[in-house]
PDB file with one MODEL, atoms N, CA, C and O in Angstrom:
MODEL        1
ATOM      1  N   UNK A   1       0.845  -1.204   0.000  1.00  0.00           N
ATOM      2  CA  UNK A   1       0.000   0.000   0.000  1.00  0.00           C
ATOM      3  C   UNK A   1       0.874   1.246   0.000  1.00  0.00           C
ATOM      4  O   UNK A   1       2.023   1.308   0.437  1.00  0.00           O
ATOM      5  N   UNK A   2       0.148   2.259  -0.567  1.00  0.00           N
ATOM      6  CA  UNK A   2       1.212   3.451  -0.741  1.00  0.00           C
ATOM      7  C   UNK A   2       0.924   4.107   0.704  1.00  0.00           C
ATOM      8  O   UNK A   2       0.169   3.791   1.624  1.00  0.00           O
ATOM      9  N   UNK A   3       1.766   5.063   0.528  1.00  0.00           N
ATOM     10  CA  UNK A   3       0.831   6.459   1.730  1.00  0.00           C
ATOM     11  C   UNK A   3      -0.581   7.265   0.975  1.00  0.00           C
ATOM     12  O   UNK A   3      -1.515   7.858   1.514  1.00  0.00           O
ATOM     13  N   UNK A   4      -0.424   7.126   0.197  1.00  0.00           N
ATOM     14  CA  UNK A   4      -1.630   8.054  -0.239  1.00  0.00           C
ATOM     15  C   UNK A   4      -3.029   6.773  -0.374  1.00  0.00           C
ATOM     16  O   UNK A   4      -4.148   7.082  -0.786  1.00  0.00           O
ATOM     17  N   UNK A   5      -2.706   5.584  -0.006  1.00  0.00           N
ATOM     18  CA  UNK A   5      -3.729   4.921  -0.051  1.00  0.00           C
ATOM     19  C   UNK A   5      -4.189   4.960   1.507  1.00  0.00           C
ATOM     20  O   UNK A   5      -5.216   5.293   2.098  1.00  0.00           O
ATOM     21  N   UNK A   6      -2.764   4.393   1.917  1.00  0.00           N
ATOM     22  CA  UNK A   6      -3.547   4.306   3.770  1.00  0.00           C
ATOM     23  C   UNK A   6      -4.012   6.223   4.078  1.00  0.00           C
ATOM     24  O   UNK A   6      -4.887   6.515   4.893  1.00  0.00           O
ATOM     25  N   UNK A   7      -3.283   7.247   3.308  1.00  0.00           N
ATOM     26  CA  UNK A   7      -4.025   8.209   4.505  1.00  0.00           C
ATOM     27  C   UNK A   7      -6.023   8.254   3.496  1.00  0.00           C
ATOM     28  O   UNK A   7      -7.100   8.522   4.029  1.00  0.00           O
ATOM     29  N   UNK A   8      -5.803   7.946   2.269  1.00  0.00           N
ATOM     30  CA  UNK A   8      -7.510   7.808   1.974  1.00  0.00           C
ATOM     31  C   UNK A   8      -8.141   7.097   3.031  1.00  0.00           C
ATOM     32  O   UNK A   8      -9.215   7.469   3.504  1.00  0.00           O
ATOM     33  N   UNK A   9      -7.456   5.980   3.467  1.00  0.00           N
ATOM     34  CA  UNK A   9      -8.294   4.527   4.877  1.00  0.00           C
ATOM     35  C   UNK A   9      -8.320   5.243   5.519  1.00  0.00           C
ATOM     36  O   UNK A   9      -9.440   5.229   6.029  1.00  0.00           O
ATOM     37  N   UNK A  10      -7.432   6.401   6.121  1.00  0.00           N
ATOM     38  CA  UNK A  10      -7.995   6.502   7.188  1.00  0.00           C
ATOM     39  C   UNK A  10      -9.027   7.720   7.285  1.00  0.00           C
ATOM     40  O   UNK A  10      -9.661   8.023   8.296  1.00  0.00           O
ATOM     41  N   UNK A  11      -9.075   8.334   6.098  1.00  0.00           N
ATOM     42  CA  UNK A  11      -9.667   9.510   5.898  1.00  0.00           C
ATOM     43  C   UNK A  11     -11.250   8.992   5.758  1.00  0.00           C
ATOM     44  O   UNK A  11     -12.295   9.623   5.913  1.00  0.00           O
ATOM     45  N   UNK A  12     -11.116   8.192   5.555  1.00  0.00           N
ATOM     46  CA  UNK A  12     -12.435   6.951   5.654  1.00  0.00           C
ATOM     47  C   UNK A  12     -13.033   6.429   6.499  1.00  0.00           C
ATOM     48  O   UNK A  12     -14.237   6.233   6.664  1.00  0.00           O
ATOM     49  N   UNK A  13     -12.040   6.158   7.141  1.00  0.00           N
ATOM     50  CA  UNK A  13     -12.178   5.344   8.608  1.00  0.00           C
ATOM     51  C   UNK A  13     -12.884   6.546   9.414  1.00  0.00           C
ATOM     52  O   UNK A  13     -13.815   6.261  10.168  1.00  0.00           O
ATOM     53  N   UNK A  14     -12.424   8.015   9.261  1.00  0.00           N
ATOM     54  CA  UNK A  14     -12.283   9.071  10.472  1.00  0.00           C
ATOM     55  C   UNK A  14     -14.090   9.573   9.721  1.00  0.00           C
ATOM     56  O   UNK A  14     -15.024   9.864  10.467  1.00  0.00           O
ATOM     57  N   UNK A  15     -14.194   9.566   8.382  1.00  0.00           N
ATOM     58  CA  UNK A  15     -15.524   9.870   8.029  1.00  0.00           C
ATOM     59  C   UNK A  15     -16.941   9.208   8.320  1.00  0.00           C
ATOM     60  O   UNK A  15     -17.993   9.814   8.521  1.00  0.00           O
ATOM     61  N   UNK A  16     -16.702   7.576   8.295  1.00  0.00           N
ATOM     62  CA  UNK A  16     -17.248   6.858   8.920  1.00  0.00           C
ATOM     63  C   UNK A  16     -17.854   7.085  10.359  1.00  0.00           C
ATOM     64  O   UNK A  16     -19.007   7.065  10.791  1.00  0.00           O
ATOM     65  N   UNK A  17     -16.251   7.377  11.097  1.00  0.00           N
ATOM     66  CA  UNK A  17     -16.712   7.313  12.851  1.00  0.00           C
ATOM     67  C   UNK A  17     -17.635   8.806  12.898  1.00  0.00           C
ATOM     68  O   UNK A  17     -18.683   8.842  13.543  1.00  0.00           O
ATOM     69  N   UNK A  18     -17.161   9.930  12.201  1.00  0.00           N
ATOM     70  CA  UNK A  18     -18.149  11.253  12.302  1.00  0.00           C
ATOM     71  C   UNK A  18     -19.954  11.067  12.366  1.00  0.00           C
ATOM     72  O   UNK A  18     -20.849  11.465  13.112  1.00  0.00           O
ATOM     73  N   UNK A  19     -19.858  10.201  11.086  1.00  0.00           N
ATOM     74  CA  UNK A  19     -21.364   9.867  10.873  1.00  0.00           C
ATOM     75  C   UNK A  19     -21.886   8.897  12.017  1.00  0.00           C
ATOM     76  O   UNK A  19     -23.015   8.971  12.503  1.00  0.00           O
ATOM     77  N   UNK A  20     -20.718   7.795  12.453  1.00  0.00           N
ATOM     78  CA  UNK A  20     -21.727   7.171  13.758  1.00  0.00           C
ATOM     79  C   UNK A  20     -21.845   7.947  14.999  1.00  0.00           C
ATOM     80  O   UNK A  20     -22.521   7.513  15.932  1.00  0.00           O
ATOM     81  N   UNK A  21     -21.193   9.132  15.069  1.00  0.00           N
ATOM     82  CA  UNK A  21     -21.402  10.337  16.285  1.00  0.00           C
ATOM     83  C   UNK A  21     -22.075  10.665  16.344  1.00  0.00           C
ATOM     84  O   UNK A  21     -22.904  10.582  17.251  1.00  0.00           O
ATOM     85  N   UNK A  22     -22.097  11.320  15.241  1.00  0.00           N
ATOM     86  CA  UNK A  22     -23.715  12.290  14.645  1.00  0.00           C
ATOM     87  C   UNK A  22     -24.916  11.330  14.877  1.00  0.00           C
ATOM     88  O   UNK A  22     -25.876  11.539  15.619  1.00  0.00           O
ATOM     89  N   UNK A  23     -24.715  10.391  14.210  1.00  0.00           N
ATOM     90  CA  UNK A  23     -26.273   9.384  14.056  1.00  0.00           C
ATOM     91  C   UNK A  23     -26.226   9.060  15.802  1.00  0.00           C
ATOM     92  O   UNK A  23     -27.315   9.387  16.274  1.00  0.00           O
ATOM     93  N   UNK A  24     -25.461   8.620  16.670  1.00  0.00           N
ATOM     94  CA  UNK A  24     -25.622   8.375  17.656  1.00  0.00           C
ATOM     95  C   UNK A  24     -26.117   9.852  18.817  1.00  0.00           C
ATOM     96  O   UNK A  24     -26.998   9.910  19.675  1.00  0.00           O
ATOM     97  N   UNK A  25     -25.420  10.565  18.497  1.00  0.00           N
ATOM     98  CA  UNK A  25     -25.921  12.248  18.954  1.00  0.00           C
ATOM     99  C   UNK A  25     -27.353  12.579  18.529  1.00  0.00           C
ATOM    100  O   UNK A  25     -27.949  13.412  19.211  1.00  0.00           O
ATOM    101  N   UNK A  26     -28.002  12.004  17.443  1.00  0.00           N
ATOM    102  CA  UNK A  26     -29.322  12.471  16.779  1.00  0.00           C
ATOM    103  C   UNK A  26     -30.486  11.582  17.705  1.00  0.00           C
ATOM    104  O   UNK A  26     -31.561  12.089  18.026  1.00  0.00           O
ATOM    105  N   UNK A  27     -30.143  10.368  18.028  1.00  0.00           N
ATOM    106  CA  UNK A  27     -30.417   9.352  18.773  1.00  0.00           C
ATOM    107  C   UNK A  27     -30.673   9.811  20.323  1.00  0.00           C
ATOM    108  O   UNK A  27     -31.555   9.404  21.079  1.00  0.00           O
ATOM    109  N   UNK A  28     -29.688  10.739  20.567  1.00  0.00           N
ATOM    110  CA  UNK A  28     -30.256  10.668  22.083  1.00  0.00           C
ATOM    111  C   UNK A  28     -30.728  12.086  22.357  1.00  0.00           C
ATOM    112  O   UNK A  28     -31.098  12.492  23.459  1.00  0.00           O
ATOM    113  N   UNK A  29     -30.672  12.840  21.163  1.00  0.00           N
ATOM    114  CA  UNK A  29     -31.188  14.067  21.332  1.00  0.00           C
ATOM    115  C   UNK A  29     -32.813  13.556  21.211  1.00  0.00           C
ATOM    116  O   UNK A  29     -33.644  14.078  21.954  1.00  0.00           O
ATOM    117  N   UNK A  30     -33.156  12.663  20.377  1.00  0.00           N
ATOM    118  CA  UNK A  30     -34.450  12.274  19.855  1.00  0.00           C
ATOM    119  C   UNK A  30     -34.942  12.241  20.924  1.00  0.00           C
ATOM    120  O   UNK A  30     -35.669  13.085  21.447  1.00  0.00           O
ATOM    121  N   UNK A  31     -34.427  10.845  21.498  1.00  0.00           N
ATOM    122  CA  UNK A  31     -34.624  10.376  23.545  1.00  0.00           C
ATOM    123  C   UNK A  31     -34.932  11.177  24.285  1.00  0.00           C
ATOM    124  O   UNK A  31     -35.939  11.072  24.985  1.00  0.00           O
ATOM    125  N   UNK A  32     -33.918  12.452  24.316  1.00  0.00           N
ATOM    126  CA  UNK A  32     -34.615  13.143  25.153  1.00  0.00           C
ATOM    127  C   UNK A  32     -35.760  14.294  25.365  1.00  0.00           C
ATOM    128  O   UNK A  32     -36.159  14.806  26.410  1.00  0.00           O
ATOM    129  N   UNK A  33     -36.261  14.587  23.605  1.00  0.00           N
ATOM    130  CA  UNK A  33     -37.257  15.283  23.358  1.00  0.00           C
ATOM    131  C   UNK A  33     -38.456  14.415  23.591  1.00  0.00           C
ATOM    132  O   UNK A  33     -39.470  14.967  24.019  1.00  0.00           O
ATOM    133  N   UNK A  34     -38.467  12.961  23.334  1.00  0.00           N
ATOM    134  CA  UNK A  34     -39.620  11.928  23.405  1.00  0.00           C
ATOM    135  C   UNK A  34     -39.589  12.343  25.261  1.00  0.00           C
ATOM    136  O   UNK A  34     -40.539  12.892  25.818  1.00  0.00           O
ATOM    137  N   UNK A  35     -38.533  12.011  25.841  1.00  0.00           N
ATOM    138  CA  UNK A  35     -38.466  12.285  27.299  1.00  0.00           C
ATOM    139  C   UNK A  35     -39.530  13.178  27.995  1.00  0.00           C
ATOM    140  O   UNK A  35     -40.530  12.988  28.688  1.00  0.00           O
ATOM    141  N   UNK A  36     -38.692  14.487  27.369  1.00  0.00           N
ATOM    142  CA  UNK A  36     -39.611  15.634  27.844  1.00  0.00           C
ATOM    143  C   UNK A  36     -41.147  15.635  27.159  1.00  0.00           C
ATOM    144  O   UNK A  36     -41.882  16.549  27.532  1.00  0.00           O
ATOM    145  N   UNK A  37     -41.669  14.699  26.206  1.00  0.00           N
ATOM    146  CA  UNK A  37     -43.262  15.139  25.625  1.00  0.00           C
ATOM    147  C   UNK A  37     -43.810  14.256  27.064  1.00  0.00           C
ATOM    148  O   UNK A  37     -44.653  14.739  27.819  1.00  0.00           O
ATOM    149  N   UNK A  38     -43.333  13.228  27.231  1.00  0.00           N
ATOM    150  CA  UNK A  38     -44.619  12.591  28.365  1.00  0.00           C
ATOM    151  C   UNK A  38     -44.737  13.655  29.137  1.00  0.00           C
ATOM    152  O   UNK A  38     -44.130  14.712  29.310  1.00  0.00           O
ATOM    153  N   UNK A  39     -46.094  12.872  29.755  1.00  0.00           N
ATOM    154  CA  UNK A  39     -47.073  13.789  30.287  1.00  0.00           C
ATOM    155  C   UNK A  39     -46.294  13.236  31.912  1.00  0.00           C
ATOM    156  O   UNK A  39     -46.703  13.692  32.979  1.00  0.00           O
TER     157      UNK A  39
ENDMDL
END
């Protein structure tokens, strides 16, 4: 593998983990708006 292949992996790797933050951050923001509607 070159360098310009592994830094694409990891530029991949690091884009990947952003989106499971986010999706996991969207997740508990959701949680806690469902939270606050009960009565």
């Amino acid at each position: 593998m070159s360098n310009e292949a592994a830094r694409l992996g990891e530029r991949a790797v690091r884009q990947t983990q952003l989106r499971q933050r986010q999706a996991g951050q969207g997740a508990k923001k959701n949680d806690m708006d469902n939270i606050c509607e009960l009565p």
